[in-house]
Backbone as ProteinMPNN parsed JSONL, in Angstrom:
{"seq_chain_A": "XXXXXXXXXXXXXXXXXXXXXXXXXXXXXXXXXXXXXXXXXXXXXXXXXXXXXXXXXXXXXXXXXXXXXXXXXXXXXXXXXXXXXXXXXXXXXXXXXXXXXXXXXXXXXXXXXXXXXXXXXXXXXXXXXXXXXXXXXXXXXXX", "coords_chain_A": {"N_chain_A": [[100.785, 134.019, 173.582], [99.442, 131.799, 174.631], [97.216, 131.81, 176.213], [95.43, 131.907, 174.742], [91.865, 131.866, 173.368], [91.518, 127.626, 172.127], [89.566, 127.517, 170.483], [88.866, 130.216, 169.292], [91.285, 130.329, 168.52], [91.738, 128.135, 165.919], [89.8, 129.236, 164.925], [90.515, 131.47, 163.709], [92.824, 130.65, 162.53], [91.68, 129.377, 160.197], [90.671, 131.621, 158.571], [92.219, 132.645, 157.906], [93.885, 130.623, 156.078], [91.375, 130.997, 154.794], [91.635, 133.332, 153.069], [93.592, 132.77, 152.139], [92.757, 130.789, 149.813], [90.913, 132.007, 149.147], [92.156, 134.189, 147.271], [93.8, 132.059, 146.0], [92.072, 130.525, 144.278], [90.291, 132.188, 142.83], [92.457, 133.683, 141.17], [92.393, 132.016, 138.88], [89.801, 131.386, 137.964], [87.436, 131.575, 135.782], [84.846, 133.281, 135.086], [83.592, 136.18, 135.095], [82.531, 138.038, 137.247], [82.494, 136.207, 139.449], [85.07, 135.89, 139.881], [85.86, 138.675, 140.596], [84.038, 138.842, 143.08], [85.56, 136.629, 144.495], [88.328, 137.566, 145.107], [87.767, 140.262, 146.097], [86.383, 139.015, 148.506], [88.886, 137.363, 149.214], [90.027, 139.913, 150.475], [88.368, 140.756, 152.743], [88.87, 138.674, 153.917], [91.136, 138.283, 155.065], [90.797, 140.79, 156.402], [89.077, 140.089, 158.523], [90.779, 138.119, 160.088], [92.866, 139.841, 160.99], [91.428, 141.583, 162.693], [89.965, 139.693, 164.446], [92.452, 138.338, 165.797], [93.049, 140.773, 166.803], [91.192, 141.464, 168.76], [91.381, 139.426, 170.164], [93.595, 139.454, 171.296], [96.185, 138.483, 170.769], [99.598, 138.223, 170.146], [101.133, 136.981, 168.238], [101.997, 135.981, 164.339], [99.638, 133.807, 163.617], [99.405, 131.41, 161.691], [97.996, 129.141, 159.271], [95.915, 126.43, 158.452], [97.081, 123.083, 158.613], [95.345, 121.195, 157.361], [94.154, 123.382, 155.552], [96.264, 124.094, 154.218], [96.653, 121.617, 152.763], [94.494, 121.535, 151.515], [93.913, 123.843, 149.386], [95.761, 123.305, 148.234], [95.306, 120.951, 146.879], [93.174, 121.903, 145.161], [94.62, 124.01, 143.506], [95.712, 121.476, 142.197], [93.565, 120.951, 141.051], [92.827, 123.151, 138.771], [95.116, 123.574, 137.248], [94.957, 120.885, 136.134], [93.083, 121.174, 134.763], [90.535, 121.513, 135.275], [87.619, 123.01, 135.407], [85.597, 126.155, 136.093], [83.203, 125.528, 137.884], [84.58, 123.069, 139.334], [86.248, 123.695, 140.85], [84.885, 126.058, 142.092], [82.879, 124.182, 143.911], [85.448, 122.724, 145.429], [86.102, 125.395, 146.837], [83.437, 125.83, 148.321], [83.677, 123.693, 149.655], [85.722, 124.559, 151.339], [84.5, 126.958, 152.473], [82.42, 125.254, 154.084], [84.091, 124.36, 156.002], [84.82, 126.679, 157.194], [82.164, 127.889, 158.437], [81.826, 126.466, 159.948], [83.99, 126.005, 161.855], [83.367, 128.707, 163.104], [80.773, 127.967, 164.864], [81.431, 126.223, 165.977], [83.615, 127.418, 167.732], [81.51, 129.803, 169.02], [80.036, 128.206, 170.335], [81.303, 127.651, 172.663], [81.442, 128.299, 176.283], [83.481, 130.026, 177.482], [84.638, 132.0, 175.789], [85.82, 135.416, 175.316], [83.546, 138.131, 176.09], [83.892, 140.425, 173.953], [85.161, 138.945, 172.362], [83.5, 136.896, 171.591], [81.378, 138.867, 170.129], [82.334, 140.083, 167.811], [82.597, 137.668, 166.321], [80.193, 136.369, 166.275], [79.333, 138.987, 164.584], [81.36, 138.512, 162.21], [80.6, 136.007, 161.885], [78.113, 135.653, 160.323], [78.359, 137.017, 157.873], [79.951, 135.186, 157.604], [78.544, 133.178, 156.478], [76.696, 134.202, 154.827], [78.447, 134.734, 152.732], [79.238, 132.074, 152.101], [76.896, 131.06, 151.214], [77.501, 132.542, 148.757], [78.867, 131.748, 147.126], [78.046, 129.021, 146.576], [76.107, 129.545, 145.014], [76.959, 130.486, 142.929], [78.725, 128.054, 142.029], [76.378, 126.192, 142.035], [75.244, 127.753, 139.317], [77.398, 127.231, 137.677], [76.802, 124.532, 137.394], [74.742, 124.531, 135.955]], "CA_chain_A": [[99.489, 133.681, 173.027], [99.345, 130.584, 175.395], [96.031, 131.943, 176.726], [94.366, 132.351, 173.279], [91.31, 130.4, 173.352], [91.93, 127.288, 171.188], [88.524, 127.383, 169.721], [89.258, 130.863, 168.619], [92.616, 130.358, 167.339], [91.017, 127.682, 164.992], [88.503, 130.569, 163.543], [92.081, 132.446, 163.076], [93.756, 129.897, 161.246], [90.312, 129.18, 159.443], [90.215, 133.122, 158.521], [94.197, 132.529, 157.037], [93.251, 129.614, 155.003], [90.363, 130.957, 154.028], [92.036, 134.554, 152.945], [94.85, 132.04, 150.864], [92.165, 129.784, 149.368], [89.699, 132.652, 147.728], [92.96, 134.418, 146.472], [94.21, 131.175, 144.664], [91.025, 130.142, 143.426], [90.112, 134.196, 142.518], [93.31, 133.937, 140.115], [91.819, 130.504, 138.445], [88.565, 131.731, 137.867], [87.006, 132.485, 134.268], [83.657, 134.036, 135.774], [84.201, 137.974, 135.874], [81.674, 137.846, 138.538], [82.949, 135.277, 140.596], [86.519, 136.411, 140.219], [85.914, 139.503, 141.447], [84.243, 138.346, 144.053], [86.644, 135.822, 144.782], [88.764, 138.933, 145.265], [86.994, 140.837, 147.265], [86.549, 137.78, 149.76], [89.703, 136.936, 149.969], [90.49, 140.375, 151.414], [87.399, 140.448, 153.906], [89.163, 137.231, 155.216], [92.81, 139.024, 155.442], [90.48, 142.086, 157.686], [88.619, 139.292, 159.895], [91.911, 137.603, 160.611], [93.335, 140.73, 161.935], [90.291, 142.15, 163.577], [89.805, 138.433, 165.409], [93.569, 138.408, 166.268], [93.305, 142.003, 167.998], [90.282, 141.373, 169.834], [91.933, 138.239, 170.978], [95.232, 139.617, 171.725], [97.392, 137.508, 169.773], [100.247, 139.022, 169.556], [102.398, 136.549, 167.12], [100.744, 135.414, 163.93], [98.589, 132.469, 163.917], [99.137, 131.02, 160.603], [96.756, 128.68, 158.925], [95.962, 124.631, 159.321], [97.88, 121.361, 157.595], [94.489, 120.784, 156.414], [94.082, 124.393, 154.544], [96.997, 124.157, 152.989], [96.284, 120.458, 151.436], [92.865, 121.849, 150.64], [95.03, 124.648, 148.506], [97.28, 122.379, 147.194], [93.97, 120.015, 145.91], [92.446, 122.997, 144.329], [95.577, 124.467, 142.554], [96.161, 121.094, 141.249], [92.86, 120.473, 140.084], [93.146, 123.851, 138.255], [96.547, 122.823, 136.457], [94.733, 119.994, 135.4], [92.345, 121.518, 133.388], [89.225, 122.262, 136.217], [86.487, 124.426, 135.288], [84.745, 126.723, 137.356], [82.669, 124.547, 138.883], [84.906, 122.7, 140.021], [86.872, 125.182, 141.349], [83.606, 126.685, 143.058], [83.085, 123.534, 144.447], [86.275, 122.802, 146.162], [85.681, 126.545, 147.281], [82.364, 125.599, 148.814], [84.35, 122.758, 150.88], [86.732, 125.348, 152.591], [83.588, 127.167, 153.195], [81.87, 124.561, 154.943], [85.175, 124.084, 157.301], [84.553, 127.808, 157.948], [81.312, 127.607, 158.957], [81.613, 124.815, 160.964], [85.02, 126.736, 162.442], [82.621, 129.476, 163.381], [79.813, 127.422, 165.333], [82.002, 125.436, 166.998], [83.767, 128.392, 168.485], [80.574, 130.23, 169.502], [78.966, 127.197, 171.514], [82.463, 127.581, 174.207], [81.375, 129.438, 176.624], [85.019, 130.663, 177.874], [85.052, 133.208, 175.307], [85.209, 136.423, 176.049], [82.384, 138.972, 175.264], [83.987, 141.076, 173.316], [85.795, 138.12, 171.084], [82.032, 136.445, 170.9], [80.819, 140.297, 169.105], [83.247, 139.816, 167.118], [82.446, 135.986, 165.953], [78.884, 136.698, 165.794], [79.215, 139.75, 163.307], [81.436, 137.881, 161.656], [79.433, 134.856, 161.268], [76.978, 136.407, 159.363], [78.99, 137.424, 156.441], [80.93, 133.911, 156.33], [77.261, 132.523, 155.891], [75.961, 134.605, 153.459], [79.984, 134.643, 151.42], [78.936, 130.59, 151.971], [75.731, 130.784, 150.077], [76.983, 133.2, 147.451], [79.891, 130.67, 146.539], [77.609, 127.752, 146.447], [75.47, 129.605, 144.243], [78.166, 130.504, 141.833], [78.521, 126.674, 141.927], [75.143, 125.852, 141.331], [74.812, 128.279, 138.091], [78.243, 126.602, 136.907], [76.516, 123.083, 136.843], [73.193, 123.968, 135.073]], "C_chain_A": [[98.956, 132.399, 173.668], [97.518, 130.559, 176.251], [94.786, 132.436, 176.139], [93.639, 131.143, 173.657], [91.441, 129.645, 172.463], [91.227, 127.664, 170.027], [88.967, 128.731, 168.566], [90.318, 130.971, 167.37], [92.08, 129.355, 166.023], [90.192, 128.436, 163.603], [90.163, 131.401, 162.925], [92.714, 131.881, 162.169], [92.653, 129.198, 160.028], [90.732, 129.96, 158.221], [91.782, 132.887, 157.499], [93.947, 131.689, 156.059], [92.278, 129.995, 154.208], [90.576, 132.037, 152.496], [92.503, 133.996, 151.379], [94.153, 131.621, 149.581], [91.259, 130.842, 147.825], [90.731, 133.766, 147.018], [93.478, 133.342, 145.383], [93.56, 130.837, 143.241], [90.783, 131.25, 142.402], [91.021, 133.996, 141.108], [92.942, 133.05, 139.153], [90.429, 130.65, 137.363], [88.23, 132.254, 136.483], [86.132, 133.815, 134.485], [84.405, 135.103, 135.866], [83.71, 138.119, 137.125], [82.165, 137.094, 139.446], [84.166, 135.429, 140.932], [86.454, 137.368, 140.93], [85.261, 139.331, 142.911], [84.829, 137.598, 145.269], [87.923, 136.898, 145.955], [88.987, 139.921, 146.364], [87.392, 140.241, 148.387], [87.527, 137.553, 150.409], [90.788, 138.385, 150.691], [89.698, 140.832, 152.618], [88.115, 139.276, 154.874], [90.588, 137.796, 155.733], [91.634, 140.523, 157.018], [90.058, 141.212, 158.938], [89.561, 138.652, 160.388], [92.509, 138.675, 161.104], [92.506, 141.565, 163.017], [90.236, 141.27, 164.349], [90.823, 138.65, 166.356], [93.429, 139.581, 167.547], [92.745, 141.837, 168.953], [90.802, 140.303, 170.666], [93.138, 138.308, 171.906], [95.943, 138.968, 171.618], [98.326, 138.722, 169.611], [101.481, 138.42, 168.631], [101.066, 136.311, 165.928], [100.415, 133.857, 163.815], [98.879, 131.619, 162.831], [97.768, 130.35, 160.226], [96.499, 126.882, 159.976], [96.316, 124.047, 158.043], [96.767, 121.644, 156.492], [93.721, 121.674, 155.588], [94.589, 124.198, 153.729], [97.019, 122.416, 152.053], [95.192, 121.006, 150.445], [93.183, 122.487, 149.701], [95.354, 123.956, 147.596], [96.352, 121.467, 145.981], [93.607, 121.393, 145.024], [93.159, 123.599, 143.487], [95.83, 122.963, 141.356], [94.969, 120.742, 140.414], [92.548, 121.45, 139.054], [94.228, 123.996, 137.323], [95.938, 121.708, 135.584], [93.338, 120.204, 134.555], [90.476, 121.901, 134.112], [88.675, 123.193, 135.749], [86.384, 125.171, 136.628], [84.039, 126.263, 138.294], [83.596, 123.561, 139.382], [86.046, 123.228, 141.376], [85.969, 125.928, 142.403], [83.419, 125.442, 144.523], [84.107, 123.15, 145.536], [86.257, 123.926, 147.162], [84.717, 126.047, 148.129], [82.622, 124.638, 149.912], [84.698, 123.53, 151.77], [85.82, 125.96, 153.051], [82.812, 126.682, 154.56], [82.806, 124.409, 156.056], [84.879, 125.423, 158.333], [83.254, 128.03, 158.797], [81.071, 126.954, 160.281], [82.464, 125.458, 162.276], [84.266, 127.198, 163.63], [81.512, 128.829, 164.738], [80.342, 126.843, 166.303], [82.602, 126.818, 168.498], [82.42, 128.916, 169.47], [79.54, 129.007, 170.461], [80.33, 126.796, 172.701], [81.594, 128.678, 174.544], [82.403, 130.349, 177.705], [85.186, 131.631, 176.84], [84.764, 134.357, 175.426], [83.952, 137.55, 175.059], [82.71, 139.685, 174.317], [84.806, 140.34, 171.629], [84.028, 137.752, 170.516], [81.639, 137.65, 169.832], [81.245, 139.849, 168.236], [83.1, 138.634, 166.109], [81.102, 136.06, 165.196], [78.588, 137.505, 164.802], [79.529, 138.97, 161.977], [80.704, 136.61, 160.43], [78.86, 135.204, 160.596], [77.032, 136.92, 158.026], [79.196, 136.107, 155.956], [79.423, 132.947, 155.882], [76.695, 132.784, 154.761], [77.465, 134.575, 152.2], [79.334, 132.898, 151.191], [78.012, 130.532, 150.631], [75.959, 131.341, 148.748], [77.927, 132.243, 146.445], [79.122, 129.107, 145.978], [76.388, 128.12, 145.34], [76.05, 129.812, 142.773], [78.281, 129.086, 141.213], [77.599, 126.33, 140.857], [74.924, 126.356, 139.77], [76.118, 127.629, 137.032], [77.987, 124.901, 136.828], [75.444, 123.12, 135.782], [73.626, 123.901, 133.289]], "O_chain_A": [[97.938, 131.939, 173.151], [96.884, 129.597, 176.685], [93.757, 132.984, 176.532], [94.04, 130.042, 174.032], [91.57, 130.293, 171.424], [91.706, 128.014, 168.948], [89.296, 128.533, 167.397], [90.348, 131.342, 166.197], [92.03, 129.992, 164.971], [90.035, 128.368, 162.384], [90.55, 131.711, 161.798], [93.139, 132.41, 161.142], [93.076, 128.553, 159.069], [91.063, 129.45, 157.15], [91.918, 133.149, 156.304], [93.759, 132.235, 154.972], [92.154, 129.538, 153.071], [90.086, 131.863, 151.38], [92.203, 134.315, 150.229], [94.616, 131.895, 148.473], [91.067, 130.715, 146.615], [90.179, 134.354, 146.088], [93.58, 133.598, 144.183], [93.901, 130.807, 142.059], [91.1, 131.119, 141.22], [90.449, 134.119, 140.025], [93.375, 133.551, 138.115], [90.222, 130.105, 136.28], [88.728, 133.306, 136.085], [86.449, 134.975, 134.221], [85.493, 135.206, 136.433], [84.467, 138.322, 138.073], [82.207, 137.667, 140.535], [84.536, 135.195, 142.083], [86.941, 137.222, 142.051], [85.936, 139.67, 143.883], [84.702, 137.784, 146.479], [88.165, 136.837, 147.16], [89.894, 140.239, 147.134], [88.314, 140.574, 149.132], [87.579, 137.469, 151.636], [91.88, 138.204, 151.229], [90.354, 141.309, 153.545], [87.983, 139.051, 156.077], [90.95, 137.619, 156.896], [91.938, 140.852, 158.164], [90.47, 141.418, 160.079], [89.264, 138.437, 161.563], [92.874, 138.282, 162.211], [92.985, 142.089, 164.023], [90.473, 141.749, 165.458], [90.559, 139.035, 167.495], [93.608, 139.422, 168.754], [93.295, 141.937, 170.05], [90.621, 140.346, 171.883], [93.532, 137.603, 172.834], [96.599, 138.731, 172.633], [98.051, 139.828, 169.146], [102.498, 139.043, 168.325], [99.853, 136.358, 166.132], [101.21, 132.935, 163.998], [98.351, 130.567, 163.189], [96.678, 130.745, 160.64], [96.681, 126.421, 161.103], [96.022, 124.335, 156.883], [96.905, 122.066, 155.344], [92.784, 121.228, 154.927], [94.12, 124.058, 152.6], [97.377, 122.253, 150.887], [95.041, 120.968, 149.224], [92.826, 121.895, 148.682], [95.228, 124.031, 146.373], [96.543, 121.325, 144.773], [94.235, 121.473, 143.968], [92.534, 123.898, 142.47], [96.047, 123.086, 140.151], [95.12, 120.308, 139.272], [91.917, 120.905, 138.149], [93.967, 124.822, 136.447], [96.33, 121.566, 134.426], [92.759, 119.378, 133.85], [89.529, 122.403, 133.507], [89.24, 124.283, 135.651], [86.845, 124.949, 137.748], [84.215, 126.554, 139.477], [82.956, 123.036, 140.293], [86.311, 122.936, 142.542], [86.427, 126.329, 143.473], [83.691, 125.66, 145.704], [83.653, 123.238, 146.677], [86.381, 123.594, 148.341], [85.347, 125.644, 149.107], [81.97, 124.667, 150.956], [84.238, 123.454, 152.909], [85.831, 125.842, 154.276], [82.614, 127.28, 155.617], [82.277, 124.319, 157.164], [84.75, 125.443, 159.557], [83.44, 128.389, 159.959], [80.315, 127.02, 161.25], [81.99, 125.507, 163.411], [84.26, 126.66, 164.738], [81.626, 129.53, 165.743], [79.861, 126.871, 167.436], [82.189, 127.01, 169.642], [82.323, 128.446, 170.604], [78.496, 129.207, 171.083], [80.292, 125.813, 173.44], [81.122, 129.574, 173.845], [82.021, 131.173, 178.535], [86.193, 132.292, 177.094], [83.587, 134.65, 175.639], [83.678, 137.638, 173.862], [81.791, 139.771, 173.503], [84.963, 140.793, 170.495], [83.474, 138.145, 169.489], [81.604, 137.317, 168.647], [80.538, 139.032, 167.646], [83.59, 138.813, 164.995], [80.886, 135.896, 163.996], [77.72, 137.132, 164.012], [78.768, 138.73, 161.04], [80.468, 136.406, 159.24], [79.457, 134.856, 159.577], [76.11, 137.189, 157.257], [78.969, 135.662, 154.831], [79.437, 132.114, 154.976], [76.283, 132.013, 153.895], [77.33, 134.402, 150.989], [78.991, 132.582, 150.052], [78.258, 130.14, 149.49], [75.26, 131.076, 147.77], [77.717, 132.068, 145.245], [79.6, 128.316, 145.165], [75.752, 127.202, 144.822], [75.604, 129.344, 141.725], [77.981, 128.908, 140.033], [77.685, 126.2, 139.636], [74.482, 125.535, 138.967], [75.933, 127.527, 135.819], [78.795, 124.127, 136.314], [75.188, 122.233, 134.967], [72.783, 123.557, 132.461]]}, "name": "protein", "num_of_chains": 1, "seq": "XXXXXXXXXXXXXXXXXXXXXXXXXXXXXXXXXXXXXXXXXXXXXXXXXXXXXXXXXXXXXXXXXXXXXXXXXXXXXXXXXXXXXXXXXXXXXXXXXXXXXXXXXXXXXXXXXXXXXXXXXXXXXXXXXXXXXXXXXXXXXXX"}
């Protein structure tokens, strides 16, 4: 895998983190709505982590990043300690923004190949709109 682009691998270990993050949270969650969503999400992020991977030709797996699994670790404990939904959403809405960001960064190399970019670009487009629907979840758990 020495000739994975990094940028990519980043969106991969993003896509792993991200998978972990809206399963933990998902279990946490009062919201029926947002749980199931939650849900959902976090197996959309388990398909784009193996769909990325293939197109990439990874052939070990990728895991996540340090700074997923703190992000995890913050969010489980602020859940233990008595966290609502919103805050819970919130934290959520962080790992988002990493993804996002993941995403963008990747797509402005231009060493990647065409058929990984497809790939990135479809992508993208979901983790934007999953972005907004999390931050709206948010929003309706502050008013």
């Amino acid at each position: 895998m020495s000739d994975m682009n990094e940028m990519v691998k980043t969106v991969i270990q993003v896509l792993h983190d991200s998978h972990q993050g809206f399963q933990d949270i998902g279990e946490h969650l009062q919201d029926g709505e947002a749980k199931r969503f939650f849900q959902e999400e976090a197996q959309v992020r388990a398909k784009f982590e193996h769909e990325l991977k293939h197109a990439a030709g990874a052939t070990e797996d990728v895991g996540g990043t340090v700074a997923g699994t703190a992000h995890r670790a913050w969010g489980d404990l602020k859940a233990n300690l008595g966290g609502g939904d919103h805050t819970l959403l919130a934290t959520a809405e962080q790992g988002e923004d990493a993804a996002k960001k993941a995403y963008e960064e990747a797509l402005k190399d231009q060493d990647i190949k065409s058929n990984v970019r497809e790939v990135l670009v479809r992508q993208q487009t979901h983790i934007r709109q999953a972005h907004d629907r999390v931050r709206s979840f948010r929003d309706r758990k502050a008013a």
